[in-house]
C-alpha angles and dihedrals in degrees: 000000000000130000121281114257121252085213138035139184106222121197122203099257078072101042097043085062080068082072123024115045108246142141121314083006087145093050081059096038086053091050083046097053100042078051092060089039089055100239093115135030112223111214128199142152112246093254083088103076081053098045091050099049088052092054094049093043082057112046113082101211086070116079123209095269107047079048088067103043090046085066100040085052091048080062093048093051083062093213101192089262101202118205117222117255126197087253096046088052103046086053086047098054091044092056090041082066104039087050099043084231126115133275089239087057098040089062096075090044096050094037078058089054103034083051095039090239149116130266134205132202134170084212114109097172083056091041094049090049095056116097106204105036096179091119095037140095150165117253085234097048096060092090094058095045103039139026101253 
């Protein structure tokens, strides 16, 4: 097993697990919470606030009110939120290509390799598109390769 990361990209596949009850939700609630604790810093573009909002407006099972303190909670769990730059773009649109995904989801690849870290989805389509999969895993697989 290798060492557990100091840092991680997380996609929204992850982060929507905070908030709707899914498979492996207690894998992302335990990335959540070493993140709070501050033994592991939790990465994203901005695109994921948005993201986010979009999955829980969406899902029935959520009212209006615990819509809105979903998202006030996914402020308060201070996840790095990292703004798009004209360099970052372009690199994201570049590897969008390369990979046949789509920009939305190549940010999170390209924000793992612009900051030399990992990243984790509970997304298999996305995982089986990338190409070079050396900085990506499976939600379900972080157990097996690190001490969590």
């Amino acid at each position: 097993m290798e060492r557990a990361p100091k840092n991680l990209v997380v996609d929204a596949s992850v982060v929507a697990k905070w908030f709707v009850p899914e498979r492996d939700s207690d894998r992302a609630v335990q990335l959540r919470n070493r993140h709070i604790e501050g033994t592991l810093t939790l990465i994203a573009p901005d695109l994921l606030i948005y993201e986010i909002a979009n999955a829980l407006a969406y899902h029935s099972d959520i009212s209006v009110d615990d819509l809105k303190e979903d998202i006030e909670a996914l402020f308060l769990i201070d996840v790095e939120l990292v703004p798009p730059s004209s360099e970052l773009l372009a690199s994201v649109a570049e590897a969008a290509r390369k990979n046949n995904i789509s920009v939305y989801d190549s940010s999170y690849l390209t924000l793992a390799e612009v900051t030399a870290t990992n990243m984790v989805t509970a997304d298999k389509k996305l995982l089986d598109k990338i190409k070079d999969k050396d900085r990506v895993f499976m939600l379900d697989e972080m157990n097996v390769k690190w001490k969590l």
